[in-house]
N, C-alpha and C positions, 0 to 999 in steps of 0.2 A: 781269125779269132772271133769267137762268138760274143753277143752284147753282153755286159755284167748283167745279174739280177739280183736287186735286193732279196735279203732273204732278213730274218729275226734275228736280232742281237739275241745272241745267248749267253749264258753266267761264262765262257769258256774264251768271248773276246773280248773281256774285263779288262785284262790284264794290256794284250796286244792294244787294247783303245788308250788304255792310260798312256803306254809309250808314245801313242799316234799325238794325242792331248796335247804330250809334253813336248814332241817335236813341234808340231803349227801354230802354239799359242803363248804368248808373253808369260812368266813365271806367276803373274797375278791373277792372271784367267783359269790357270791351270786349279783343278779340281780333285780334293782327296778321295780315295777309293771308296768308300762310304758313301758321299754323294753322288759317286758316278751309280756304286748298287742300286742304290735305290730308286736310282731313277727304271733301272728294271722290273722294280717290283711294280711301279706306279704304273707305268703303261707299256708294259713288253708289245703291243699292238703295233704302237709307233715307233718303238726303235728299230733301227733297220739297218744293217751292215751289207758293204760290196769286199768278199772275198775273190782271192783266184790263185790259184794252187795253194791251197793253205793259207796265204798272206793277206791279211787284212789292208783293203785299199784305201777304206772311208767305214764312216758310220755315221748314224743321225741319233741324238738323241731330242725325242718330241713327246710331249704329254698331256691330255686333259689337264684343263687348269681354267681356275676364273680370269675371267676378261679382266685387262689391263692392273694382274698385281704379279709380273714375275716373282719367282723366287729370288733372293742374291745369290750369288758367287757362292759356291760350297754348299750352301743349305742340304740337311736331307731332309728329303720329302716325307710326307707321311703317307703309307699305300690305302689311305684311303680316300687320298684326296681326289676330287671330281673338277669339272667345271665345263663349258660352251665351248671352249676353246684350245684349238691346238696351240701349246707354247712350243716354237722348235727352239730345242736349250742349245742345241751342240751340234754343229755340222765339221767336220775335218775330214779332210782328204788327205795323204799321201802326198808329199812331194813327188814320186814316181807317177803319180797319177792325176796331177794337175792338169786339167785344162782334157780332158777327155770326156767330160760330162757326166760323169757319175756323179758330182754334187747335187746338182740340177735330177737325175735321176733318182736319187734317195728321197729330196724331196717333194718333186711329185708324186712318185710313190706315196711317201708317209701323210701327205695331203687326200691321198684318195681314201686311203684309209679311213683318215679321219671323220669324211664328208660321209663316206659308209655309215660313220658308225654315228653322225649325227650330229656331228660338233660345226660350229658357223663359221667361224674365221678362225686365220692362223694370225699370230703373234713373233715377233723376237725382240731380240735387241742387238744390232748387229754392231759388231766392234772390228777395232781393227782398219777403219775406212771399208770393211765391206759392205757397207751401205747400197755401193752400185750395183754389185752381184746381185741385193737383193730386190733391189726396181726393177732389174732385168726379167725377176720371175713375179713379176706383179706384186710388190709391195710398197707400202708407200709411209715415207716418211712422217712422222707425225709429233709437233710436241706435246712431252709428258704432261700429263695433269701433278699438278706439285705434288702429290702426292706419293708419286711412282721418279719423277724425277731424281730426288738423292738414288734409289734403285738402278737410273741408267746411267749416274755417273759416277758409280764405284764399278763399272765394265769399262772406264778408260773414256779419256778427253774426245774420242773419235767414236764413242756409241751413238747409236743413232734409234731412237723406238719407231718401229714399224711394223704393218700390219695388213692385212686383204681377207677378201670372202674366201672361203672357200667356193 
């Protein structure tokens, strides 16, 4: 069997990502289909899906954004929006496909991209207790500036903001 390859989220695995969504993520995480479009308009660059025979494995959603002010939960974006930095909003994998590395591959992937196109550091806020997954791939925990705080604690009592160079 050959390695996955990311390839471009397109309007066509909307649908299939929202299911994915709704399987890997607490019903509070989960995000309406208008939030999830827009995040296509905003930076189809960085979103990035692992197919294989037709079947959606994972996806990434990631986007230009200003340094340290995610969006919340649900928001739609506006497609004009810019910034320094990669926010990656949205990583889920497949239950079928846990633990084969495609997480990790969509990410660097959408990191190199990024670092192409100019942006300095990547961002999240990782929930869930995935915290460790994402020290693994070089990020580092950091507390909020109060500001952005109430922001990482409507993602759940186990969010964590973190962040590295590109």
């Amino acid at each position: 069997m050959s390695a996955p390859v990311p390839t471009p989220f397109l309007p066509r695995h909307l649908a299939p990502a929202l299911v994915l969504q709704s399987q890997v993520y607490p019903a509070f995480l989960v995000e309406p289909e208008d939030a999830f479009a827009s995040r296509l308009r905003v930076a189809a660059p960085f979103n990035l899906v692992i197919e294989r025979e037709g079947c959606l494995l994972a996806y990434l959603f990631a986007h230009a954004w200003p340094r340290r002010s995610p969006p919340a939960v649900g928001t739609v974006l506006a497609s004009d929006q810019d910034g320094d930095t990669l926010y990656l909003h949205d990583l889920a994998v497949s239950p079928a496909a846990r633990g084969t590395g495609i997480g990790q591959l969509l990410v660097a992937h959408g990191m190199a991209l990024a670092a192409a196109a100019g942006l300095e550091r990547a961002e999240l806020i990782a929930v869930e207790g995935a915290a460790d997954y994402w020290r693994r791939l070089g990020f580092r925990a950091e507390t909020p500036p109060s500001a952005l705080a109430d922001k990482v604690a409507a993602y759940g009592p186990a969010a964590r903001w973190m962040w590295r160079p590109l």
